[in-house]
N, C-alpha and C positions, 0 to 999 in steps of 0.2 A: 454348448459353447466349447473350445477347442484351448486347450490347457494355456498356448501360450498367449490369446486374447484375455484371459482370467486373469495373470501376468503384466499382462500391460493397463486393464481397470486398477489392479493393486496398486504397479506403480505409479501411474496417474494420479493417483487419490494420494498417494502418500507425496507427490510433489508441488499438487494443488489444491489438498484440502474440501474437493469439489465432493459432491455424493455420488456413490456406486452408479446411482440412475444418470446423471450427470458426464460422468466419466465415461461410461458403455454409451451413451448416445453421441458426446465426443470424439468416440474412437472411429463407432461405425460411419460419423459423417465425415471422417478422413481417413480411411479403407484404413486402418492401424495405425498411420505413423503419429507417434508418441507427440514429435516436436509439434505438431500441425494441430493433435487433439491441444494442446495447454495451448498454443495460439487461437483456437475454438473456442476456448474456456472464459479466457480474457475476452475476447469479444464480446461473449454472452454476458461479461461482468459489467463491460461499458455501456450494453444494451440495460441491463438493469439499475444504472445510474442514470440513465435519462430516464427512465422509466420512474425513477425513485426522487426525480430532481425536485417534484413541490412537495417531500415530506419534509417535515422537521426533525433536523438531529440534535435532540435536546439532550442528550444523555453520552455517556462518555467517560474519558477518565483523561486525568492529568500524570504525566509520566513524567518522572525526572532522569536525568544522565549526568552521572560524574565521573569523570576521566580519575584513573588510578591517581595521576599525579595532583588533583585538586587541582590544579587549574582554569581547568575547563568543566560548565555545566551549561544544561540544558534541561526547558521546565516545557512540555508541550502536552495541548489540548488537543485528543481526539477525541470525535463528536459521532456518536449513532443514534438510531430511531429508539431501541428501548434500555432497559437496565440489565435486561436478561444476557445482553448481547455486551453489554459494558464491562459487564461483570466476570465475563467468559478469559480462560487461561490464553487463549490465541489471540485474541484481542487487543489482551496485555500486551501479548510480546509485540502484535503489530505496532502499538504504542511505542514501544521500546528500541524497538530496530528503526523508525521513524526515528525518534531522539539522538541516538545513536550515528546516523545519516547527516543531522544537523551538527552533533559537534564534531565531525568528519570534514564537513563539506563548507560550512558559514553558511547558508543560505541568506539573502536578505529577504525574500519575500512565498509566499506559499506557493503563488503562481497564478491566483485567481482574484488580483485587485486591479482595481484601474492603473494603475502605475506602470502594471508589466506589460500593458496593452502597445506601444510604444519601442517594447526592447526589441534589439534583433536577435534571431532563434541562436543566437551564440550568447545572448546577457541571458537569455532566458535559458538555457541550457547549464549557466554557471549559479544563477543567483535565484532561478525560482526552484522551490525545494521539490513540486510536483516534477518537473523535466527534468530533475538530475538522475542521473545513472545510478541507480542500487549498487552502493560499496559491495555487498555481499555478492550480489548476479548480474554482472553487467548486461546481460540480456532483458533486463526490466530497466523500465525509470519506473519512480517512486508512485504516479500515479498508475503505473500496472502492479504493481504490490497491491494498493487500494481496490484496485478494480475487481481484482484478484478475492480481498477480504469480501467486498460485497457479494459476491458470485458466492463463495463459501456459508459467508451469514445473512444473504436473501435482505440487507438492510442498507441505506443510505448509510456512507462514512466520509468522514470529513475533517479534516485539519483546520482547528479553529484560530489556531494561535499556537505561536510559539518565541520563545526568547532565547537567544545563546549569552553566555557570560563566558568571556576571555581575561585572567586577570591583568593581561600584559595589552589587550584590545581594549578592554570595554564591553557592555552588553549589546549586540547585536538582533535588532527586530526583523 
């Protein structure tokens, strides 16, 4: 393999979290280019959530966000298949940057209840948390961040619930 293909596996992996084998079969099925392999990756993530759709994600962890000023908090449940995977430091922080996104953004709904079935892709783009734009990478919404983790931890992941508290709002479901 040719130095700067070794190069491009590295930074792949260090921008998708995906595995070495992963990464290198990424590249070579889009002759190098970087953007096209992590558009590959994601794919393969969304491919493995259908795939993963009748497990149960009993397992998980509850993340909280509080804004420097106290004002604003946020308390959200993220949901995977085991404990090993709950327990994991990347996990966390997807938990985190999720929460984080909510007291950013207000979301009212996660984006997968009967209620959003109804919006048009401009309510659902402002109010469901899955379709909103990633504060940090506008080249993702929040369910390619997801997609994203499960490609990385091989496991169904899911946003169980969550609540915003504004003390000048009110709490926000």
């Amino acid at each position: 393999m040719e130095k700067d293909f070794l190069e491009k596996i590295k930074e792949l992996r260090e921008k998708t979290q995906a595995s070495i084998a992963e990464c290198k079969e990424a590249l070579q099925s889009c002759q190098g280019d970087l953007g096209k392999a992590e558009e590959y990756l994601r794919q393969k993530g969304y491919e493995k959530i259908q795939k993963r759709e009748s497990k149960e994600a009993r397992e998980g962890v509850i993340q909280a966000y509080i804004h420097f000023d106290k004002k604003t908090g946020v308390l959200v449940e993220l949901n995977c298949e085991t404990d090993f995977v709950a327990k994991n430091p990347d996990f966390e922080k997807l938990a985190y940057e999720i929460a984080l996104q909510i007291a950013a953004t207000e979301p009212k709904y996660i984006g997968n209840e009967k209620e959003t079935e109804n919006l048009s892709e401009e309510e659902r783009e402002s109010s469901c948390l899955l379709e909103q734009v990633y504060i940090k990478n506008p080249s993702l919404k929040i369910k390619d961040l997801i997609a994203e983790a499960v490609t990385r931890f091989g496991e169904k992941i899911e946003i169980g619930r969550f609540v915003r508290f504004d003390i000048k709002k009110g709490p926000l479901c």
